[in-house]
mmCIF file of the N, C-alpha and C atoms, coordinates in Angstrom:
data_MODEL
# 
_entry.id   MODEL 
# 
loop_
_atom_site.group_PDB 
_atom_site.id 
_atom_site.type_symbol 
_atom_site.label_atom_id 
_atom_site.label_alt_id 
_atom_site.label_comp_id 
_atom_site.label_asym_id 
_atom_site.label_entity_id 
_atom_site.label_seq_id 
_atom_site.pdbx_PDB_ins_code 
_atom_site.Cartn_x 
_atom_site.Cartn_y 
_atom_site.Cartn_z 
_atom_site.occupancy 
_atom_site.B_iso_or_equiv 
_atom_site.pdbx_formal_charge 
_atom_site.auth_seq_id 
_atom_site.auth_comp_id 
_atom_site.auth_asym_id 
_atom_site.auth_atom_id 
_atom_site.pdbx_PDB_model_num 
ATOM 1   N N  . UNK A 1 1  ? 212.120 -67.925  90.440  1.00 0.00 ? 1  UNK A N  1 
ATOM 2   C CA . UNK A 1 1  ? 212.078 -69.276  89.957  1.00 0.00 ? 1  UNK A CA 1 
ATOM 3   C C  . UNK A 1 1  ? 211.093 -69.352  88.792  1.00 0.00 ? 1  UNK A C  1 
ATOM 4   N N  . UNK A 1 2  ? 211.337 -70.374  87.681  1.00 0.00 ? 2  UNK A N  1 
ATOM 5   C CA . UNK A 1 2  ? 210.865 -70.192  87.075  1.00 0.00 ? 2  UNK A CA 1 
ATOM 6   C C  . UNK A 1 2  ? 209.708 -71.755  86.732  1.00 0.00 ? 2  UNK A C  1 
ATOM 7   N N  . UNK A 1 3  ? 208.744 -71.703  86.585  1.00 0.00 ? 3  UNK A N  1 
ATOM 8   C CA . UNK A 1 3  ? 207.551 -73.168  86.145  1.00 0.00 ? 3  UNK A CA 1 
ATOM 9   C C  . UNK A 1 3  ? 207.358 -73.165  84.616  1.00 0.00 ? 3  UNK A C  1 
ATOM 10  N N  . UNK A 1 4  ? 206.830 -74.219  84.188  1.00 0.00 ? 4  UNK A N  1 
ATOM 11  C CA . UNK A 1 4  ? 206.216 -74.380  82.674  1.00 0.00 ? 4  UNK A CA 1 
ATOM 12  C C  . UNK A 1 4  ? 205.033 -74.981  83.363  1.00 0.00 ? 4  UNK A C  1 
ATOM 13  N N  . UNK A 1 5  ? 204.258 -74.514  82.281  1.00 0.00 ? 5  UNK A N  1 
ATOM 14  C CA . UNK A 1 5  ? 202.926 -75.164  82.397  1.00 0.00 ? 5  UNK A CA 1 
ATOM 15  C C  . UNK A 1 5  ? 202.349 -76.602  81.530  1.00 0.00 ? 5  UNK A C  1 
ATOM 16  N N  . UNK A 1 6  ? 201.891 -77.631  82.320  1.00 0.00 ? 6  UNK A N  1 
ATOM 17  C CA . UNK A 1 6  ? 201.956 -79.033  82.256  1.00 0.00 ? 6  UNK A CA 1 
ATOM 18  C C  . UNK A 1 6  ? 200.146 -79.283  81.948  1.00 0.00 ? 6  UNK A C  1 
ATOM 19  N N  . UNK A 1 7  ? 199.323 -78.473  81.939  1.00 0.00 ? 7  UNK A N  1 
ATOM 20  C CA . UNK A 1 7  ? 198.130 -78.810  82.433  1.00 0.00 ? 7  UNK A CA 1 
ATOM 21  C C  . UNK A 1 7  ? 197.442 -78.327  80.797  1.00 0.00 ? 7  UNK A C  1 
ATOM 22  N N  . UNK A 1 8  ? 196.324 -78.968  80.152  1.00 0.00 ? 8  UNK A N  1 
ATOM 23  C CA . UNK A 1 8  ? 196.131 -78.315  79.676  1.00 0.00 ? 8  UNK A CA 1 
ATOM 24  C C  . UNK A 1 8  ? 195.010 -77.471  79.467  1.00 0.00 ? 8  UNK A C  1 
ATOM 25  N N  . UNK A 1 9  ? 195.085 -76.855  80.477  1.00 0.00 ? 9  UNK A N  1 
ATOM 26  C CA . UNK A 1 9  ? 193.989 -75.816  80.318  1.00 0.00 ? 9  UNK A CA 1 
ATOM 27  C C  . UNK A 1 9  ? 195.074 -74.569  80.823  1.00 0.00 ? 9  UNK A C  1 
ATOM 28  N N  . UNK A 1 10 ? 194.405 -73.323  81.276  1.00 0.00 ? 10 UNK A N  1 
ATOM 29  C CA . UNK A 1 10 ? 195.102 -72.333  81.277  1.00 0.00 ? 10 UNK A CA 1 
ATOM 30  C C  . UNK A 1 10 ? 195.762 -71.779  82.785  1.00 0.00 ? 10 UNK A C  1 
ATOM 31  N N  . UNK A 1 11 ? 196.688 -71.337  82.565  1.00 0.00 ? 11 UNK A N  1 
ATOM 32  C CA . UNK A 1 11 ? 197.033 -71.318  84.178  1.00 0.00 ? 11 UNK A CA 1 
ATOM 33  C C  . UNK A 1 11 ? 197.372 -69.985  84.117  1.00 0.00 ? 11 UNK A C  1 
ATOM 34  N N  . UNK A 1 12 ? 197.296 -69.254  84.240  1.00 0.00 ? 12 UNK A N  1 
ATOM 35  C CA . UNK A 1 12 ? 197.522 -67.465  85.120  1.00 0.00 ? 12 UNK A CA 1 
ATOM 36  C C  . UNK A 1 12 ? 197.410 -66.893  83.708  1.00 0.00 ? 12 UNK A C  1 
ATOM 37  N N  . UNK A 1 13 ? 196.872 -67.237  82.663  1.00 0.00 ? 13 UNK A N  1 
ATOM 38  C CA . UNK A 1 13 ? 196.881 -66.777  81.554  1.00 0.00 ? 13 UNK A CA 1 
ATOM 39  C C  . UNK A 1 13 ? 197.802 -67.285  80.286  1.00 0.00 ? 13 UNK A C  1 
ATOM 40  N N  . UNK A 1 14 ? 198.448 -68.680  81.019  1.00 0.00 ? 14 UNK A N  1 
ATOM 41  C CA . UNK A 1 14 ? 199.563 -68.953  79.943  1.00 0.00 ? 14 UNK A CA 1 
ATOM 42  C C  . UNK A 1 14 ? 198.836 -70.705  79.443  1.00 0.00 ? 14 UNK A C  1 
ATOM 43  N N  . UNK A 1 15 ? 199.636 -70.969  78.344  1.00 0.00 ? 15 UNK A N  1 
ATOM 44  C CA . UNK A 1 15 ? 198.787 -72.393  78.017  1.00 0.00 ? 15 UNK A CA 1 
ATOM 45  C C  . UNK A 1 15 ? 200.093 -73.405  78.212  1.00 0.00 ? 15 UNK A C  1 
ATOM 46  N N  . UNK A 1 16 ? 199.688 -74.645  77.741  1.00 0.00 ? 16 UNK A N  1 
ATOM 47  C CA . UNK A 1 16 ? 200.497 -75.905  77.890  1.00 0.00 ? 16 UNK A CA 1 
ATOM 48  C C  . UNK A 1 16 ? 201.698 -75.024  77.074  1.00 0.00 ? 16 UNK A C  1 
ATOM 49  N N  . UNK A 1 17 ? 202.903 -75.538  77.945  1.00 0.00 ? 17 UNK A N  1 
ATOM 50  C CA . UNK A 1 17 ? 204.321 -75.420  77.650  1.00 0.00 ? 17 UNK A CA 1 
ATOM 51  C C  . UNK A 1 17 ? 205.035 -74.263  77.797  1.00 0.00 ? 17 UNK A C  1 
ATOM 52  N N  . UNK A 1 18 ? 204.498 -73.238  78.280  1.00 0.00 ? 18 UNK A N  1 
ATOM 53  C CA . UNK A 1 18 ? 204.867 -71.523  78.185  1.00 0.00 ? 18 UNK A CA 1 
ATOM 54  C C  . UNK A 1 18 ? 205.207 -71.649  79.439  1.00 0.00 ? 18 UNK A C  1 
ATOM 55  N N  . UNK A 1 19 ? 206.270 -70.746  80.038  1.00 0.00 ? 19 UNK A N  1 
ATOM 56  C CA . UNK A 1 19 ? 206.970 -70.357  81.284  1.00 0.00 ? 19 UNK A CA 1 
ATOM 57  C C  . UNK A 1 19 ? 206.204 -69.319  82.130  1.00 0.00 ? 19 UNK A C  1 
ATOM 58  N N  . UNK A 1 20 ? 206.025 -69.307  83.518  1.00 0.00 ? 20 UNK A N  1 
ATOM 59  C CA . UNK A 1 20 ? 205.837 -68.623  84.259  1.00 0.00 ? 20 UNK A CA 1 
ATOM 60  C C  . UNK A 1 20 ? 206.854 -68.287  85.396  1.00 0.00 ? 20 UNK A C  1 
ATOM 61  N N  . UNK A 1 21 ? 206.500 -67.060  86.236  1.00 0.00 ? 21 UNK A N  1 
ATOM 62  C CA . UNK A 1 21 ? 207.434 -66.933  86.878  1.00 0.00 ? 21 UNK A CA 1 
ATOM 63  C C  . UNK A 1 21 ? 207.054 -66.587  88.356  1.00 0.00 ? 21 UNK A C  1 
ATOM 64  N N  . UNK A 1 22 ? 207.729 -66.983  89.343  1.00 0.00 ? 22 UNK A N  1 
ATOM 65  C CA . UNK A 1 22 ? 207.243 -66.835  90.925  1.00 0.00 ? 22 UNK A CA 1 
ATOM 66  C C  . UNK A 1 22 ? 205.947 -65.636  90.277  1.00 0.00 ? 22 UNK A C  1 
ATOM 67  N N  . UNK A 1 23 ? 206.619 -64.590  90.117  1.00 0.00 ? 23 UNK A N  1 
ATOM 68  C CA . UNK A 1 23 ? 206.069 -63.212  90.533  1.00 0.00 ? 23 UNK A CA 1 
ATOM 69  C C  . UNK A 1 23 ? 204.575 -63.348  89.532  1.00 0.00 ? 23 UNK A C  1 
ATOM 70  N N  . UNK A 1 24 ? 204.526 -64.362  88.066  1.00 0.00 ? 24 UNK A N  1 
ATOM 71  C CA . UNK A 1 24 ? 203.401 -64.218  86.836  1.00 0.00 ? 24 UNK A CA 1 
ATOM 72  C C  . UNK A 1 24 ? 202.296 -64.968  87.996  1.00 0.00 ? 24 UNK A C  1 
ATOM 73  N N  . UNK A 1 25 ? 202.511 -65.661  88.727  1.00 0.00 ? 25 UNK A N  1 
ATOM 74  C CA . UNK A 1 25 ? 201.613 -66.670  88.894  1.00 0.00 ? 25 UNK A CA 1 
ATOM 75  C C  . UNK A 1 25 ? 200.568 -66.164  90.927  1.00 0.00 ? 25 UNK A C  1 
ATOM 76  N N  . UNK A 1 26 ? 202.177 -65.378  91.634  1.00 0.00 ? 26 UNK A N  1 
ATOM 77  C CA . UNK A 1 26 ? 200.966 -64.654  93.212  1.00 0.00 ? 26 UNK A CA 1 
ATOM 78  C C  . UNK A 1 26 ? 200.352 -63.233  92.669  1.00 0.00 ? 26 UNK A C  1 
ATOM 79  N N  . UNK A 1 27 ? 201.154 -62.922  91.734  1.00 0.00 ? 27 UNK A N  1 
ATOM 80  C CA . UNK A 1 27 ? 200.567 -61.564  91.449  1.00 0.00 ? 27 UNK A CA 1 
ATOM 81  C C  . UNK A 1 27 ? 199.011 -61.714  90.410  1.00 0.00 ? 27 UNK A C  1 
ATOM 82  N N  . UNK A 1 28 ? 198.949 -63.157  89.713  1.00 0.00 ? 28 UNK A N  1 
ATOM 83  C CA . UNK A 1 28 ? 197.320 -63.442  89.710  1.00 0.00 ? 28 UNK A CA 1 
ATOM 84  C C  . UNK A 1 28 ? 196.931 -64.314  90.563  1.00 0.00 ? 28 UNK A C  1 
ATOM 85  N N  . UNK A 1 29 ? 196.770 -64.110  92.080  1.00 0.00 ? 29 UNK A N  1 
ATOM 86  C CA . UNK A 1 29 ? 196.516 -64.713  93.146  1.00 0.00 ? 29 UNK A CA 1 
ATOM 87  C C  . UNK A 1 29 ? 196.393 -66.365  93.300  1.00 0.00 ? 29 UNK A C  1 
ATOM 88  N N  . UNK A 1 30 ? 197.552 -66.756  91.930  1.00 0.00 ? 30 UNK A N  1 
ATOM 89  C CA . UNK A 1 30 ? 197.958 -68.565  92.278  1.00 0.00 ? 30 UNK A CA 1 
ATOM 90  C C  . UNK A 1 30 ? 198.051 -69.106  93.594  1.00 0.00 ? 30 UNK A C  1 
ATOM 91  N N  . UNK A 1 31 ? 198.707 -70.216  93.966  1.00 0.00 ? 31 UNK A N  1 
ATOM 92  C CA . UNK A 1 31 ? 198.937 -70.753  94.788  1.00 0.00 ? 31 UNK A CA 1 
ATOM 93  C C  . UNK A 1 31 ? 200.148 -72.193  94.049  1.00 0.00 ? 31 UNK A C  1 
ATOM 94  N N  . UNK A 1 32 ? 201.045 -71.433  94.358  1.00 0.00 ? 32 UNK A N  1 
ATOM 95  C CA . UNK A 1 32 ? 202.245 -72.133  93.667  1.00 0.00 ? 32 UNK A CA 1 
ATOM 96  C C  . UNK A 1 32 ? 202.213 -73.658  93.977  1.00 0.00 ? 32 UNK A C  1 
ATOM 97  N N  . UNK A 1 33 ? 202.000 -74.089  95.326  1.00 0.00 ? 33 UNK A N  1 
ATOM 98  C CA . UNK A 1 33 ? 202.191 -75.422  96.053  1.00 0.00 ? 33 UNK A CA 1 
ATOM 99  C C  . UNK A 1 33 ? 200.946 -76.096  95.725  1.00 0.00 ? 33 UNK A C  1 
ATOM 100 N N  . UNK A 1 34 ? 200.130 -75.401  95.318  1.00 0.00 ? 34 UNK A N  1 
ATOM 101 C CA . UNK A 1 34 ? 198.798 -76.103  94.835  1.00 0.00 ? 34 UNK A CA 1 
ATOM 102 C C  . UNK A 1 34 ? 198.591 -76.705  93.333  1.00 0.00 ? 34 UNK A C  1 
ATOM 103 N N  . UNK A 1 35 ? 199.492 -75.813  92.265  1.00 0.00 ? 35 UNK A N  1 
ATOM 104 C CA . UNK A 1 35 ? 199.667 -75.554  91.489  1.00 0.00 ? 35 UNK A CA 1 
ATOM 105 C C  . UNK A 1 35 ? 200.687 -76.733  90.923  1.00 0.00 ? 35 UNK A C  1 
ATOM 106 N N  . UNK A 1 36 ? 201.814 -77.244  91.448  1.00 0.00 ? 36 UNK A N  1 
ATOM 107 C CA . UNK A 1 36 ? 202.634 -78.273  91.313  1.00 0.00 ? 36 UNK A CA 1 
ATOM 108 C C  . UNK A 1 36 ? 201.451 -79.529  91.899  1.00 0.00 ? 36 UNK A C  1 
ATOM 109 N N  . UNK A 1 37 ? 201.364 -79.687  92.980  1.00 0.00 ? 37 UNK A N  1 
ATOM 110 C CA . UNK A 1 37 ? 200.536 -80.928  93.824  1.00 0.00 ? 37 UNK A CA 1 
ATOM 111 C C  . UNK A 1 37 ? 199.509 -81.148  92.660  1.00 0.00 ? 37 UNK A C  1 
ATOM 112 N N  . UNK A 1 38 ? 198.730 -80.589  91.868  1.00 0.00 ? 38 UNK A N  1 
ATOM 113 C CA . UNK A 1 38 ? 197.656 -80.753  91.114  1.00 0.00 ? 38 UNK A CA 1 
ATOM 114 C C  . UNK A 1 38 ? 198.194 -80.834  89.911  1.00 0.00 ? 38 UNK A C  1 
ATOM 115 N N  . UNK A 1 39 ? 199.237 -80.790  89.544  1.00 0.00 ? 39 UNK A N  1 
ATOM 116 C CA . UNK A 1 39 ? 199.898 -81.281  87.678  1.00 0.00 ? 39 UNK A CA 1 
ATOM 117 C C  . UNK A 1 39 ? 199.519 -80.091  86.960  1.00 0.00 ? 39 UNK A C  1 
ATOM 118 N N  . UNK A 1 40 ? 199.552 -79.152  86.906  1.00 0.00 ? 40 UNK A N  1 
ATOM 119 C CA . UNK A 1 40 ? 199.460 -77.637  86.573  1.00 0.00 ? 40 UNK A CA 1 
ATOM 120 C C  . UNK A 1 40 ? 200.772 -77.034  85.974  1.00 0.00 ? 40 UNK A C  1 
ATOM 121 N N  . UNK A 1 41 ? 201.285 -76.981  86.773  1.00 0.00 ? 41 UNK A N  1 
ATOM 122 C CA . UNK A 1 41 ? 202.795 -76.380  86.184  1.00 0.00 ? 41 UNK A CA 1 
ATOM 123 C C  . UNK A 1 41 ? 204.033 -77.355  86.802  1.00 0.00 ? 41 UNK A C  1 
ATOM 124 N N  . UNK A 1 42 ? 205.035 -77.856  86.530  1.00 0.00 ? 42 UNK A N  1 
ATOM 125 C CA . UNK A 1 42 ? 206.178 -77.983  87.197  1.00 0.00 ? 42 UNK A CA 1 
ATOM 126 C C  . UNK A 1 42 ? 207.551 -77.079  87.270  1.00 0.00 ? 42 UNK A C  1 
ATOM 127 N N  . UNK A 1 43 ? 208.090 -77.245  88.165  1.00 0.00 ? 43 UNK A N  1 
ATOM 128 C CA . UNK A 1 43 ? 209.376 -76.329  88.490  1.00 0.00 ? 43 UNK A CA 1 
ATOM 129 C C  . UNK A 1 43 ? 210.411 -76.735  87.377  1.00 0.00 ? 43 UNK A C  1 
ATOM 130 N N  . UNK A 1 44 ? 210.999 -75.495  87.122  1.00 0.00 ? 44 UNK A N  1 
ATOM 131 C CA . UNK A 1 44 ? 212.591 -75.895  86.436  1.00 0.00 ? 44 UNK A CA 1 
ATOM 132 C C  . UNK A 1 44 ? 213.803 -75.447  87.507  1.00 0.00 ? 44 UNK A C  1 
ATOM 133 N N  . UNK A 1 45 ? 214.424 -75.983  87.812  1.00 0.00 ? 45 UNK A N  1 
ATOM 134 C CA . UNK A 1 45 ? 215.510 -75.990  88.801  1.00 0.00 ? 45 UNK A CA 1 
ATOM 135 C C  . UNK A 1 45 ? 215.138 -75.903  89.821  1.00 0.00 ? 45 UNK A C  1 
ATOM 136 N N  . UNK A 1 46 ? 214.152 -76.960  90.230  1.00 0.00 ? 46 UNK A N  1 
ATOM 137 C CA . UNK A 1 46 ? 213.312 -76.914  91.700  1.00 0.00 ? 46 UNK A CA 1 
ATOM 138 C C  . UNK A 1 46 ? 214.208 -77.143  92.404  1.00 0.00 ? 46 UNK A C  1 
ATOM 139 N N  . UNK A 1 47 ? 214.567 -76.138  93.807  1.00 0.00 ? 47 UNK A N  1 
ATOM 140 C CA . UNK A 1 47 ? 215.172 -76.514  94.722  1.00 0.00 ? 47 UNK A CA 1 
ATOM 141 C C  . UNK A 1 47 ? 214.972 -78.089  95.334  1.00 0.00 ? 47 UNK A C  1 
ATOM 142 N N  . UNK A 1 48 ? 216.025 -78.441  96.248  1.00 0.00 ? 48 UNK A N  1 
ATOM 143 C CA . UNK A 1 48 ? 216.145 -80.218  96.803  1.00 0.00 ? 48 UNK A CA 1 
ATOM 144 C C  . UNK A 1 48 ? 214.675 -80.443  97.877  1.00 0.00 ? 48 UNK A C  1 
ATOM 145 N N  . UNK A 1 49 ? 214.453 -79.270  98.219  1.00 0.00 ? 49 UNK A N  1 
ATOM 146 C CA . UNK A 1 49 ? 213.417 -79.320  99.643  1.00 0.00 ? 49 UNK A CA 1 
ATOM 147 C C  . UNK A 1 49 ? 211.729 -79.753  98.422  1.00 0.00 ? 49 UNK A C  1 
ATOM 148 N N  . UNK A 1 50 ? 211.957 -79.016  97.078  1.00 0.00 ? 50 UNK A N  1 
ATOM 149 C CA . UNK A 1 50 ? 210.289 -79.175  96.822  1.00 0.00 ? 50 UNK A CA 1 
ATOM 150 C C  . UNK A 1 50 ? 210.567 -80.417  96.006  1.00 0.00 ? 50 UNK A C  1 
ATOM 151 N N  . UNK A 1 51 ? 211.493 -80.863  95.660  1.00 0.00 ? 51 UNK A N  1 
ATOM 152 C CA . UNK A 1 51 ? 211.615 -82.315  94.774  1.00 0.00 ? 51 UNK A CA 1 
ATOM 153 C C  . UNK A 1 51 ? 211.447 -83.295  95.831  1.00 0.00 ? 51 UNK A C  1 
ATOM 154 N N  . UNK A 1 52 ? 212.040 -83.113  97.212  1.00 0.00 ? 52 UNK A N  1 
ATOM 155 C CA . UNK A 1 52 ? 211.845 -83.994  98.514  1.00 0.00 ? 52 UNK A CA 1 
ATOM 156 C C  . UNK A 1 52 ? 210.233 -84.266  98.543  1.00 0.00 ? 52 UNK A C  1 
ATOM 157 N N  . UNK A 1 53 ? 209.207 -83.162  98.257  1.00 0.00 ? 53 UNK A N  1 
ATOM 158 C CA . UNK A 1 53 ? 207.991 -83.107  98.450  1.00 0.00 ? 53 UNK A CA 1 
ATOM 159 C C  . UNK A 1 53 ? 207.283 -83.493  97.698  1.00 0.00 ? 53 UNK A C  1 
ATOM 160 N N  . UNK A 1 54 ? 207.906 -83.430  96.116  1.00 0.00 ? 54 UNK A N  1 
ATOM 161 C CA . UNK A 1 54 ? 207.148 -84.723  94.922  1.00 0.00 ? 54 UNK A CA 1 
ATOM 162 C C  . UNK A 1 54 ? 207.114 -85.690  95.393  1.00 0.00 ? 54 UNK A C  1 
ATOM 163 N N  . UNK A 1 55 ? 208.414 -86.465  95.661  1.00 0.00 ? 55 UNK A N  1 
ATOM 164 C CA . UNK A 1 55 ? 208.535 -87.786  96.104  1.00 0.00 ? 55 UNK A CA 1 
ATOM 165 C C  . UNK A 1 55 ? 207.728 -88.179  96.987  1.00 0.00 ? 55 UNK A C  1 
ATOM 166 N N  . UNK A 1 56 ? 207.233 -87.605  98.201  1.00 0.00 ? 56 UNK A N  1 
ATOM 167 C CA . UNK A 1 56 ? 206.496 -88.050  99.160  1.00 0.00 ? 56 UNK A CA 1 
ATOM 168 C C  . UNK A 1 56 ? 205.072 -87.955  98.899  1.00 0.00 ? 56 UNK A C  1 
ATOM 169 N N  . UNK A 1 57 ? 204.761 -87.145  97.833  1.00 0.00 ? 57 UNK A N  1 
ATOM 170 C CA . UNK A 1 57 ? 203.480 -87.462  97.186  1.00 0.00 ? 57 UNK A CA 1 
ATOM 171 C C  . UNK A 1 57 ? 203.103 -88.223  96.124  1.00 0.00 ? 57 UNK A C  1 
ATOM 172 N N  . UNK A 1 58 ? 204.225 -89.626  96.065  1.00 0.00 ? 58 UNK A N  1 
ATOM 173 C CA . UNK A 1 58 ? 203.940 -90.122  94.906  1.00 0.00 ? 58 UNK A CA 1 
ATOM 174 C C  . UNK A 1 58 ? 203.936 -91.116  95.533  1.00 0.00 ? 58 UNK A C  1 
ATOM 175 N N  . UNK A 1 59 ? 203.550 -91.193  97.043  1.00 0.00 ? 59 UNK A N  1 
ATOM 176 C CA . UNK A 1 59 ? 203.965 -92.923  97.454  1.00 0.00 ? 59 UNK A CA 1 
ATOM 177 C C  . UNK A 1 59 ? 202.525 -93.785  96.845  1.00 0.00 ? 59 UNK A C  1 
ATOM 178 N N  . UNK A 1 60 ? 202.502 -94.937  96.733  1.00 0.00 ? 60 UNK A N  1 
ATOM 179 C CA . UNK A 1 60 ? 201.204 -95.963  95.734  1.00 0.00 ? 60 UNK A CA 1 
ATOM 180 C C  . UNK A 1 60 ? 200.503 -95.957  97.200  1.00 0.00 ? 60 UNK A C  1 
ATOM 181 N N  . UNK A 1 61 ? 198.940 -95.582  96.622  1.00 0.00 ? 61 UNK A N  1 
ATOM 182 C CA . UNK A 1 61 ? 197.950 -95.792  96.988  1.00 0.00 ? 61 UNK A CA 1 
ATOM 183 C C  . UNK A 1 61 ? 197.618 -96.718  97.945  1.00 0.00 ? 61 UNK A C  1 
ATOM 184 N N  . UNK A 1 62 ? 197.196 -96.769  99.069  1.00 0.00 ? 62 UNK A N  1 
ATOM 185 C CA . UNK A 1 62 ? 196.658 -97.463  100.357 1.00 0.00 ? 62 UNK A CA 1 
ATOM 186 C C  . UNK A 1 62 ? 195.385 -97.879  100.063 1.00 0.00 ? 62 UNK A C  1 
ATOM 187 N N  . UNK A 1 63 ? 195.347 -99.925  99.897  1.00 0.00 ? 63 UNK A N  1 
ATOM 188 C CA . UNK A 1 63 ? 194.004 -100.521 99.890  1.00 0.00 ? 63 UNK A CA 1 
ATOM 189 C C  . UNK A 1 63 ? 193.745 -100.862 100.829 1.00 0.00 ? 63 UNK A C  1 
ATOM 190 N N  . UNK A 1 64 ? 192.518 -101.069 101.028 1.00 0.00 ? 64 UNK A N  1 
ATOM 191 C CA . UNK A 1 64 ? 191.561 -101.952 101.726 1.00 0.00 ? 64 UNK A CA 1 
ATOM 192 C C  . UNK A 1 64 ? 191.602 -103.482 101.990 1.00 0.00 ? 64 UNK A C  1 
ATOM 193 N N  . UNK A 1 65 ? 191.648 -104.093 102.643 1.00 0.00 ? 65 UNK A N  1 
ATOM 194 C CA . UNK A 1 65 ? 191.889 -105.423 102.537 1.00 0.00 ? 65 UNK A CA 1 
ATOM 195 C C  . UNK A 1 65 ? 190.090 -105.484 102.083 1.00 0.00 ? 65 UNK A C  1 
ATOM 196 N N  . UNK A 1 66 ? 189.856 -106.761 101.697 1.00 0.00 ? 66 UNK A N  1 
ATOM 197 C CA . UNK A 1 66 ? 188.350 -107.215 101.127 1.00 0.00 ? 66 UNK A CA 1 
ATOM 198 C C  . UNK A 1 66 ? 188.143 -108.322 102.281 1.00 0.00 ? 66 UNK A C  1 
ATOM 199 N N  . UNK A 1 67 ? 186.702 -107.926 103.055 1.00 0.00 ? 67 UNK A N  1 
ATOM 200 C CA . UNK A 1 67 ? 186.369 -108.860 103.952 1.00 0.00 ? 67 UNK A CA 1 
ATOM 201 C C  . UNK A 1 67 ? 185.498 -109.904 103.369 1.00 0.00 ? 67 UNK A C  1 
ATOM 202 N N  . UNK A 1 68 ? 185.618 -110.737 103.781 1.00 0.00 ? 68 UNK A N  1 
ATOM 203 C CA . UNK A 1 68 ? 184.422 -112.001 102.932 1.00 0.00 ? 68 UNK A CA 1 
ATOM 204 C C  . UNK A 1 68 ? 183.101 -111.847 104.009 1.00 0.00 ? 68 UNK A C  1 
ATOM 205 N N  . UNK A 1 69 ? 181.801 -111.200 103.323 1.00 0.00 ? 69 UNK A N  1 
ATOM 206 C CA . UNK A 1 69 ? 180.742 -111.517 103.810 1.00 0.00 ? 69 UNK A CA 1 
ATOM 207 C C  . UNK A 1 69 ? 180.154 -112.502 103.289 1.00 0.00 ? 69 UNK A C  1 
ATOM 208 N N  . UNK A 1 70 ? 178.997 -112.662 104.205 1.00 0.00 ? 70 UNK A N  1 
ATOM 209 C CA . UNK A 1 70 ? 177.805 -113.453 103.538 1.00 0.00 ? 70 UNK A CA 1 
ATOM 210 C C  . UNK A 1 70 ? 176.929 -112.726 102.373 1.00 0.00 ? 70 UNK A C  1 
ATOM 211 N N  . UNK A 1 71 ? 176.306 -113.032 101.676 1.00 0.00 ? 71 UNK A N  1 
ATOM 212 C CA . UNK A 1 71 ? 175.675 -112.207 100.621 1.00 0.00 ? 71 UNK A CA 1 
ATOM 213 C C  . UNK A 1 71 ? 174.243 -112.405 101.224 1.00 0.00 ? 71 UNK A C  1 
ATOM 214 N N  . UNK A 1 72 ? 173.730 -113.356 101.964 1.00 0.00 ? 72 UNK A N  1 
ATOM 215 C CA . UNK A 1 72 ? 172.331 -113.381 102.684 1.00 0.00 ? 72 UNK A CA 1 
ATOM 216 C C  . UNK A 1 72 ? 172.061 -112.894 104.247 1.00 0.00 ? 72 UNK A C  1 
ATOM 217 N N  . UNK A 1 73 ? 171.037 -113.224 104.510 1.00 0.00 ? 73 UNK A N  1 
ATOM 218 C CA . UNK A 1 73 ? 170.866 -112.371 105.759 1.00 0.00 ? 73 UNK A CA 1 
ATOM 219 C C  . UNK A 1 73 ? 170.910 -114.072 106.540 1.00 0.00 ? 73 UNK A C  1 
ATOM 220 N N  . UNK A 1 74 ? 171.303 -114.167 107.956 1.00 0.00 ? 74 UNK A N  1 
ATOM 221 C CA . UNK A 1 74 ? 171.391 -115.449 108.447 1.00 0.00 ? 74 UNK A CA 1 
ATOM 222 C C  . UNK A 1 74 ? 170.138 -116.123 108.640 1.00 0.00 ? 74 UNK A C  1 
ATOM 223 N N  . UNK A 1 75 ? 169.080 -114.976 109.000 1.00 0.00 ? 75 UNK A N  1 
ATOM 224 C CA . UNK A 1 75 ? 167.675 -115.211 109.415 1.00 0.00 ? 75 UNK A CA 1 
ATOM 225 C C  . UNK A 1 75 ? 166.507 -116.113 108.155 1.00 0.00 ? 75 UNK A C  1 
ATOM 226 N N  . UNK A 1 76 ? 167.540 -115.190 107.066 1.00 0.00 ? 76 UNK A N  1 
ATOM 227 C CA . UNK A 1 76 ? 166.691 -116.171 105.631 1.00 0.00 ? 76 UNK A CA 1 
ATOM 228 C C  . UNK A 1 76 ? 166.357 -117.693 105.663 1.00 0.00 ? 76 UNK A C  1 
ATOM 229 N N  . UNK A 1 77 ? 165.822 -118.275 104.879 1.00 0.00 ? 77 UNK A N  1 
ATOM 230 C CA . UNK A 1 77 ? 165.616 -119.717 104.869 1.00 0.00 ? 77 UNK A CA 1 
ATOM 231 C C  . UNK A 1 77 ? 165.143 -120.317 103.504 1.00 0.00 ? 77 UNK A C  1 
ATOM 232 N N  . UNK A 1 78 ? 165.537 -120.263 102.538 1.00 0.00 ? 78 UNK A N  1 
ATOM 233 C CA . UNK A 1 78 ? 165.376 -120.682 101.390 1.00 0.00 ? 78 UNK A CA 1 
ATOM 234 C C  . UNK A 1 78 ? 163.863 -119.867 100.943 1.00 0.00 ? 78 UNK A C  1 
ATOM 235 N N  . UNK A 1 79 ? 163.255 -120.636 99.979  1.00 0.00 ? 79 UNK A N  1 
ATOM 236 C CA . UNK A 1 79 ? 161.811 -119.563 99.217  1.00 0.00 ? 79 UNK A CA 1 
ATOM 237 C C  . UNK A 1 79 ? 161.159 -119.607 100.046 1.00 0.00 ? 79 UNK A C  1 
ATOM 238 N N  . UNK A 1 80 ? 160.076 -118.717 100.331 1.00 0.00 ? 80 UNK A N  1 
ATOM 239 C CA . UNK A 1 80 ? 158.816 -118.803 100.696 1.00 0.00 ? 80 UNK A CA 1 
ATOM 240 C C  . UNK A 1 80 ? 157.759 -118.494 99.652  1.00 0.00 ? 80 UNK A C  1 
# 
């Protein structure tokens, strides 16, 4: 299989836009799945199973609801 590189800094020795291949990227001890998940390289003719696995890492961000505190302490009592 074959990746391009998306990142721009250097990835197994290749720069933004140059092709790598399964074998360019374990044989300099990459980590292919790490390598996509982090915007590094993407697949060209990514099988259906790792495009299934973009998608599920692109779901929007989980907030916090905002609780309303008090900004004083209850015990306070105006100046002293």
């Amino acid at each position: 299989m074959e990746y391009t590189v998306t990142s721009n800094r250097k990835v197994c020795g290749k720069i933004y836009g140059d092709k790598l291949t399964e074998d360019d990227i374990l044989n300099a001890g990459g980590n292919i799945e790490f390598l996509i998940a982090s915007g590094h390289i993407k697949a060209e003719n990514a099988p259906k199973a790792l495009k299934a696995v973009k998608a599920v890492e692109e779901a929007p961000p989980v907030t916090q609801q905002e609780e309303n505190f008090s900004a004083f302490n209850s015990q306070e009592i105006g100046d002293k």
